[in-house]
C-alpha positions in Angstrom: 0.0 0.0 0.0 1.3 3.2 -0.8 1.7 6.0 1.4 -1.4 8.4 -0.3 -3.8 5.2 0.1 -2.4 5.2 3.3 -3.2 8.2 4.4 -6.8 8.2 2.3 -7.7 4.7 4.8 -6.4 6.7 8.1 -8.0 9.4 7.0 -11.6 7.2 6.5 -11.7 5.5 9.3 -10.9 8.3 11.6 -14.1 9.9 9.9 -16.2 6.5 10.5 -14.7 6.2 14.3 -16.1 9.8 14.6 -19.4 9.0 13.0 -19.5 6.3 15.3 -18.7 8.2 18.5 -21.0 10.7 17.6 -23.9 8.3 17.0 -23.6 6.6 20.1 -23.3 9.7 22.0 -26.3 11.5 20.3 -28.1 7.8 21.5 -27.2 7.9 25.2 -28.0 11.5 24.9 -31.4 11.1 23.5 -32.5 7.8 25.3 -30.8 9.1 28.7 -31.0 6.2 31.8 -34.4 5.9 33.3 -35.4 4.3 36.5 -35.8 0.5 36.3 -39.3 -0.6 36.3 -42.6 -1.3 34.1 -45.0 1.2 32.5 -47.9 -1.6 32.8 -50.0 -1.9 29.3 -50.5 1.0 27.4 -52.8 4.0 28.5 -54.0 2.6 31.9 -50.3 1.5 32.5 -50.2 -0.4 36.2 -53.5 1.7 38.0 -55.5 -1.2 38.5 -53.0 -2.4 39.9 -52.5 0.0 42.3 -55.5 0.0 43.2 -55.8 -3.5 43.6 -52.7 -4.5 45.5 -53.5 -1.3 47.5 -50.3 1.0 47.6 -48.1 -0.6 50.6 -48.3 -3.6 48.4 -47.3 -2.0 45.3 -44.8 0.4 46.3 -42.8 -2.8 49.0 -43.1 -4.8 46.3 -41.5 -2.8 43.2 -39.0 -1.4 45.3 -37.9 -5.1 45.9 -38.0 -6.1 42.3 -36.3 -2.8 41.2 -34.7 -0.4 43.3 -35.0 0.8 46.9 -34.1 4.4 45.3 -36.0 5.1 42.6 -38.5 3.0 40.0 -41.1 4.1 37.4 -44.5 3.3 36.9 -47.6 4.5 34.9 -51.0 5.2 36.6 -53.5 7.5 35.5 -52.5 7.9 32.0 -48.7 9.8 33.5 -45.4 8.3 33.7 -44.6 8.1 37.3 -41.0 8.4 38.9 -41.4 7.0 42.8 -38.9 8.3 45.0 -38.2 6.4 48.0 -36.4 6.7 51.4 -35.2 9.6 53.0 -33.5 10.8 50.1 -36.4 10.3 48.0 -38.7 12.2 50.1 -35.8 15.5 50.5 -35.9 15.4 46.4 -40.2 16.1 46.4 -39.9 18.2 49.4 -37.0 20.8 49.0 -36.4 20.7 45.1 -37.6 24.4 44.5 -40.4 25.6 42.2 -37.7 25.8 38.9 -37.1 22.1 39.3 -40.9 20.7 40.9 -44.2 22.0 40.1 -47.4 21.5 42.1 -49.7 18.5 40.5 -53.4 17.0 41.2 -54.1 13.6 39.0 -56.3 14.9 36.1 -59.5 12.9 37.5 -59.4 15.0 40.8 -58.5 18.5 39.3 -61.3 18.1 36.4 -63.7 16.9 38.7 -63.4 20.3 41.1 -62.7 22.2 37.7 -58.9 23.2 39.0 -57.2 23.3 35.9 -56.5 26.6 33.6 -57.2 27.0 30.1 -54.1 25.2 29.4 -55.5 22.4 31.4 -52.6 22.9 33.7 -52.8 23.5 37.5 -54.0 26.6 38.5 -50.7 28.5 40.1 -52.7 30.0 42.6 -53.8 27.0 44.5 -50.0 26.2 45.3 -48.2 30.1 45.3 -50.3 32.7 47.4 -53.9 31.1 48.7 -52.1 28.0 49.8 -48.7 30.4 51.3 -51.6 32.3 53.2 -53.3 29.4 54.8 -50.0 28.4 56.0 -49.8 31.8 57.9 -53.3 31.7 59.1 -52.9 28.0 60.4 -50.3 28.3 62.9 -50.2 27.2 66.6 -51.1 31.0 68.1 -53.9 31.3 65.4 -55.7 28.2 66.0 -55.7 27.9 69.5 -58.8 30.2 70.0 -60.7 27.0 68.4 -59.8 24.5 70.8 -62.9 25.2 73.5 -64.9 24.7 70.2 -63.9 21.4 69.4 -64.3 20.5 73.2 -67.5 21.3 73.1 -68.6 20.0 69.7 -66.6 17.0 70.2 -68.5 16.2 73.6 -72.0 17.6 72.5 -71.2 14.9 69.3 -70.5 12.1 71.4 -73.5 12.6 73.6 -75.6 12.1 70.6 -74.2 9.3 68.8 -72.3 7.4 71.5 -73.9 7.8 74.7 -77.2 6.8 73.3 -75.9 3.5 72.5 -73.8 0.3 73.4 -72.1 0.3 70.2 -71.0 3.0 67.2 -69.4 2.7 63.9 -66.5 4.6 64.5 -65.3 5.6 61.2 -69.2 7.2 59.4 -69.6 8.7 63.2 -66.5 10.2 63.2 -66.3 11.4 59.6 -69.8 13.6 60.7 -68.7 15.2 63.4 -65.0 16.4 61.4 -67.2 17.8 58.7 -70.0 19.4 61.2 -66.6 20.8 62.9 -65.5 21.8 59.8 -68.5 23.5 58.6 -68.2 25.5 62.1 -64.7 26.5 62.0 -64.2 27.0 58.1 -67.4 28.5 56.9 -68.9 29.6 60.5 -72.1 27.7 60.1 -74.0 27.0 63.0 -77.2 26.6 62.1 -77.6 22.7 61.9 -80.2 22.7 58.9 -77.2 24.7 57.3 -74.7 22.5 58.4 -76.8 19.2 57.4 -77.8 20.5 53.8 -73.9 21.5 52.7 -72.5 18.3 54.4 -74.5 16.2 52.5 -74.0 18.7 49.2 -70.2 17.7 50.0 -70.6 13.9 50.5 -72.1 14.1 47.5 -69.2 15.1 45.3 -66.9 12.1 46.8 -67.9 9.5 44.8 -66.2 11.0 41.8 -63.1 10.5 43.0 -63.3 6.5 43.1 -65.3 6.1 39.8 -63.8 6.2 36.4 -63.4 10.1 34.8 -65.8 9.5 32.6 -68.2 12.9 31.8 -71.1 11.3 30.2 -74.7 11.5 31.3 -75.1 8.7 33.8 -71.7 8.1 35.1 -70.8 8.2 38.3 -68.2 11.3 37.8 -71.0 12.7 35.4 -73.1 13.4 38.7 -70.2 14.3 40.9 -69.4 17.1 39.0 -72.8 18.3 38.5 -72.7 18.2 42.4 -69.6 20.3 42.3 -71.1 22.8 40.4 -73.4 23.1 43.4 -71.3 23.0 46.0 -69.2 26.1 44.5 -72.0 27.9 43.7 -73.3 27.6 47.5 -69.8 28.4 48.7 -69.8 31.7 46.3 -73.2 32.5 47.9 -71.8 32.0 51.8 -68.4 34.6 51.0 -70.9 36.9 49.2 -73.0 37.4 52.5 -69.7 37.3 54.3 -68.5 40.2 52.4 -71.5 42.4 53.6 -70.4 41.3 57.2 -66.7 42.6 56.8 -67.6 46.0 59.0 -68.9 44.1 61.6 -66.4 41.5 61.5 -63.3 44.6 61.7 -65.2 46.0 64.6 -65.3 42.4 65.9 -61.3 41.5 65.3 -60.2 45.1 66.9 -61.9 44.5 70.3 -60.4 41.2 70.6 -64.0 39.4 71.3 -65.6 36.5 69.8 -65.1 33.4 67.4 -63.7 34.3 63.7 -63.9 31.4 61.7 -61.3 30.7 58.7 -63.2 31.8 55.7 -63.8 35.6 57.8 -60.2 35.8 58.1 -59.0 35.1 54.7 -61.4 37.8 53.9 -60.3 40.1 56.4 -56.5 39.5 56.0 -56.2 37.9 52.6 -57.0 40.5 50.1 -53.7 40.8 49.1 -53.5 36.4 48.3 -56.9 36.0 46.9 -57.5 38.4 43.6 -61.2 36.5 43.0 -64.0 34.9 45.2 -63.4 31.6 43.0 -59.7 31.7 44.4 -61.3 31.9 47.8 -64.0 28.9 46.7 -61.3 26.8 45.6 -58.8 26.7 48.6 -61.5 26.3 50.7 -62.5 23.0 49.0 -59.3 22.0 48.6 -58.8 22.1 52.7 -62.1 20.6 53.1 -61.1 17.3 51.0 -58.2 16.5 53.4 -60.0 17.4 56.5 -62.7 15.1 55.1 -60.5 11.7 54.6 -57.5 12.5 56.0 -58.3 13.5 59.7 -61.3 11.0 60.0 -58.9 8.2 58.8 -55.9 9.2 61.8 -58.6 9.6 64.4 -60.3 5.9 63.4 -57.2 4.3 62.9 -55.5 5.4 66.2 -58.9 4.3 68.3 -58.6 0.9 66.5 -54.8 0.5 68.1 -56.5 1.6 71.3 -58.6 -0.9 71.1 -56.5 -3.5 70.4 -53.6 -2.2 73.0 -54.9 -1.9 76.5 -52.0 -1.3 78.0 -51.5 1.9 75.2 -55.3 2.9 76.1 -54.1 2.6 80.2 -51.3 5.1 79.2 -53.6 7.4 77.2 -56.5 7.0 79.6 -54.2 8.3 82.8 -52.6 11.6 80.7 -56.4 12.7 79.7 -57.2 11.6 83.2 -54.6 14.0 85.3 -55.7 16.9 82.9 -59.2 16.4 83.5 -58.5 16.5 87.0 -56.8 20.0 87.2 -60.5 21.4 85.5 -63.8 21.9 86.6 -66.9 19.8 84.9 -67.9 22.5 83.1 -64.6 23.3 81.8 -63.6 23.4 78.2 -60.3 22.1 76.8 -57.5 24.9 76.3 -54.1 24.9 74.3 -52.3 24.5 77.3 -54.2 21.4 77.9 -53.5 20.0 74.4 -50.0 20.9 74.5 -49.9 18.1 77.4 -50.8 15.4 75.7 -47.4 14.4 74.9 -47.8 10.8 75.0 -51.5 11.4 73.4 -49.4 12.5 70.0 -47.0 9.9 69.9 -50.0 7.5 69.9 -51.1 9.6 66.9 -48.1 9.4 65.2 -47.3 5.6 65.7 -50.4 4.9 64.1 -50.2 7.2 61.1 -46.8 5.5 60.5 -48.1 2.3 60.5 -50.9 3.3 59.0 -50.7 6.2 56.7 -53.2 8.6 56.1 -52.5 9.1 52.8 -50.2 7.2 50.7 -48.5 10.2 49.3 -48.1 13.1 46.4 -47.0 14.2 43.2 -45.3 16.5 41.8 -44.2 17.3 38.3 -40.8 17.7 36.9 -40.2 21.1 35.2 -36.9 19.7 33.5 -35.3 16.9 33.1 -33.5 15.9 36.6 -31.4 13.6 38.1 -31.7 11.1 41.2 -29.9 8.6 42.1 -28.1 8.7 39.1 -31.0 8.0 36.9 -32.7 10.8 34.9 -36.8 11.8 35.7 -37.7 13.5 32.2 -39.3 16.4 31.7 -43.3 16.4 32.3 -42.9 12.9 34.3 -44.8 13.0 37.5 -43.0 12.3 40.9 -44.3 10.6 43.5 -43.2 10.5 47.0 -44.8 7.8 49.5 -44.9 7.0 52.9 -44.6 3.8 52.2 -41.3 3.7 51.2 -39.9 4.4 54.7 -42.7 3.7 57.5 -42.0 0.1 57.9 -38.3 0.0 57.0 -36.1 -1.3 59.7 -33.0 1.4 57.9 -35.3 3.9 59.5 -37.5 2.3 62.4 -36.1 -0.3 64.8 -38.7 -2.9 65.2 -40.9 -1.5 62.9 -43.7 -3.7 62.8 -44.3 -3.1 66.5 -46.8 -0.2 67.9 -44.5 1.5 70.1 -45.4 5.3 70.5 -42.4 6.1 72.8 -39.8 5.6 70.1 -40.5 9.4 68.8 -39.0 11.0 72.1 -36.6 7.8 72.4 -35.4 7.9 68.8 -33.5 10.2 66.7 -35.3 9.9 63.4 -33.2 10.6 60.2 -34.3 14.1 58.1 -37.4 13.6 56.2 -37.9 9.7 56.9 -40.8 10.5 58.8 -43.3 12.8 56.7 -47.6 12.2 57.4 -47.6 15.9 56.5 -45.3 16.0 54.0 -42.4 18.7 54.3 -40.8 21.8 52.8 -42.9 23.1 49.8 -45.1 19.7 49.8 -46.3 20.5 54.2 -49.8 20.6 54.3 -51.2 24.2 55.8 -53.9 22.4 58.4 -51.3 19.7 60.2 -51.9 22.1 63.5 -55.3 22.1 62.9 -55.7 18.4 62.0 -53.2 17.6 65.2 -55.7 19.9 67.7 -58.6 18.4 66.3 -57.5 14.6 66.8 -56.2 15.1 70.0 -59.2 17.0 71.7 -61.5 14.1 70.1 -59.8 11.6 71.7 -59.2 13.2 74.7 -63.5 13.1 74.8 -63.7 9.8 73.5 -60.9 7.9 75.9 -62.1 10.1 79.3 -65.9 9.0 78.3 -65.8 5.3 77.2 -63.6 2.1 77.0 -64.1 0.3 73.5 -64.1 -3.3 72.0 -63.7 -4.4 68.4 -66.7 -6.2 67.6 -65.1 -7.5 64.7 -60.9 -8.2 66.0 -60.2 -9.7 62.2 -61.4 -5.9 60.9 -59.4 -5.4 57.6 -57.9 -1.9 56.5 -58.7 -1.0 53.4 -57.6 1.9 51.4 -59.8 3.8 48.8 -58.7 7.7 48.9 -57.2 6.9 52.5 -57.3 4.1 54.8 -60.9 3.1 56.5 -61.7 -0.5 57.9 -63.2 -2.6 56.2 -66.9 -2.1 58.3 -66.3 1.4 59.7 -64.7 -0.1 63.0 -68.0 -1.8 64.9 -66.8 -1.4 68.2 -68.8 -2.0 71.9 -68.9 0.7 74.5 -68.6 1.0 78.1 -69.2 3.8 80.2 -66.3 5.5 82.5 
């Protein structure tokens, strides 16, 4: 070979070598590395199976067969990164607004007519409503509302317990956090009032289990027709509000009197909420948790009491040497609450064996990385109790109901969430911590309870519930 053909066949496979290089690198760059795991079959992806397996079983499982880090999924039509473990739950929590956006599943957000024009969101639900609500939820705020609960808790338990030997702990208790809500929220008191919207309300849940389907006839047909009621009802309650706002000034500068939530978003949130609709929206959008959520915690925790005498003992004696220091006719106070130290650790055991929710999303506003794999842009994120609860790396003998390991334990950073954390903290966790604890406070100081069923299942739909709404017998103090 001579030295120009040579040079012509160095010169030709440098070229190819490059052309190769620059193939495989435009390849890696354009099919970058995703978390392990399955999409499921097209469109529906793996949602029934979520839904089937419930999600402790989905989420333990997957991270088995995949990774402990991160694995993907599809539910709901989205492609779904799951974050797990501590780490996973910093990266939802603290990834700021550039990297994270705010995201409902379509189903819900349609349903309660949340979305823009761009069928996106709306921002305001997450930026200056929802920033607000954090202010106006804080310990000094709320505790003016305590003697309330007291005495709706007590006047509720009077009604549906006393009268009987036996309740259905979760329905009873899911009336009596809406009534309370209807009260503290909205500032009904009337109960024709309170009757007519809670059931208005009720009404608009069974969208959110059926399939989001807007046909005449369907299920989620009805439940939005139900929601267009239930704003339009809302927007008539802050109209009449509006024409109280003198009164209500007057009221606030001499320091007197009950202000209920939607009064003070009026009086103080001018600035956060540019339309009535904004106003409409966040209030349904607290009512929804208070709704599952709260109900869910305060069932689930009477169910360990039940089955833990020696936890009910404990619980029983702290409520006890409280009610001893006040007369009979003497309402709860937020020194009183801020006692029940062993009281929340009860709560807390049982909403991290038993979350109340099994997590949120988020969206990803770019690509990003995690645990060296890369969430594409638009993918959905989803963070999950589940993925840390019941994982002896976090919890030393998890499976057992010991409420004493959160003063005992140092927990690691964000491995312990039921409110979620940083951007993703939900505004009401004071208000759903003062609520649960003054309930119980009325129920364990009044009555000692039996499962009538001890095989009762827990089930989860939008939260956990048992199976039969936790039959149990009652006895008298």
């Amino acid at each position: 070979m001579d030295l120009i053909s040579l040079y012509f066949f160095t010169l030709l496979l440098i070229l190819l070598v490059s052309s190769f290089l620059a193939f495989i690198n435009k390849r890696c760059t354009n099919n970058p590395k995703l978390p392990p795991g399955s999409i499921g079959y097209p469109i529906i992806g793996e949602t029934f199976d979520f839904s089937l397996s419930g999600p402790e079983k989905f989420i333990t499982q997957r991270m088995q067969n995949y990774s402990k880090e991160v694995f993907k999924t599809s539910m709901l039509g989205e492609k779904v990164a799951v974050v797990c473990g501590s780490p996973g739950n910093k990266f939802a929590f603290f990834s700021g607004s550039n990297f994270l956006l705010p995201w409902i599943p379509y189903p819900v957000s349609k349903l309660f007519d949340w979305l823009d024009s761009d069928g996106r969101l709306i921002k305001e639900f997450y930026t200056k409503g929802r920033h607000f609500l954090h202010e106006i939820m804080r310990y000094e705020a709320l505790k003016h509302y305590i003697p309330i609960m007291d005495s709706m808790a007590l006047e509720h338990l009077n009604k549906d317990w006393a009268s009987s030997n036996q309740v259905s702990v979760y329905p009873s208790t899911q009336k009596y956090v809406l009534s309370l809500a209807c009260k503290l929220l909205l500032g009904l008191d009337d109960p024709d009032e309170v009757r007519d919207f809670s059931e208005l309300f009720t009404r608009t849940i069974p969208g959110l289990f059926s399939v989001p389907i807007n046909f005449p006839g369907t299920s989620y047909h009805r439940s939005i027709k139900k929601v267009k009621k239930l704003k339009l009802e809302l927007l008539k309650i802050v109209e009449a509000r509006k024409k109280m706002i003198p009164e209500l000034k007057e009221k606030e500068k001499a320091g007197s009197g009950f202000v209920d939530i939607l009064s003070r978003m009026l009086l103080e949130g001018k600035d956060h909420f540019k339309a009535d609709m904004e106003i409409v929206n966040n209030l349904i959008s607290f009512l929804l948790p208070s709704y599952e959520g709260i109900t869910a915690t305060i069932t689930v925790t009477l169910n360990y009491l039940a089955e833990l005498p020696h936890v009910y003992d404990a619980v029983y004696n702290e409520h006890l040497n409280i009610a001893k220091g006040k007369s009979p006719e003497e309402t709860l106070n937020w020194e009183d609450v801020l006692q029940m130290k062993y009281s929340w650790n009860v709560v807390r055991e049982a909403m991290r064996l038993v979350p109340p929710a099994f997590g949120n999303f988020r969206e990803a506003k770019i690509d990003l990385k995690f645990a060296g794999y890369t969430i594409p842009r638009g993918w959905k994120i989803l963070w999950s109790p589940f993925t840390t609860n019941r994982d002896p790396q976090y919890f030393e003998n998890p499976e057992t109901f010991d409420p004493q390991r959160h003063d005992r334990d140092v927990l690691q950073p964000s491995s312990f969430a039921p409110f979620g954390g940083g951007t993703q903290m939900c505004p009401g966790k004071d208000f759903a911590k003062f609520l649960i604890l003054v309930f119980m406070y009325n129920v364990v100081t009044k009555f000692k309870f039996k499962k009538l069923n001890p095989d009762e299942k827990i089930v989860y739909i939008l939260g956990p519930r048992p199976e039969n709404g936790l039959q149990v017998l009652l006895q008298q103090h």
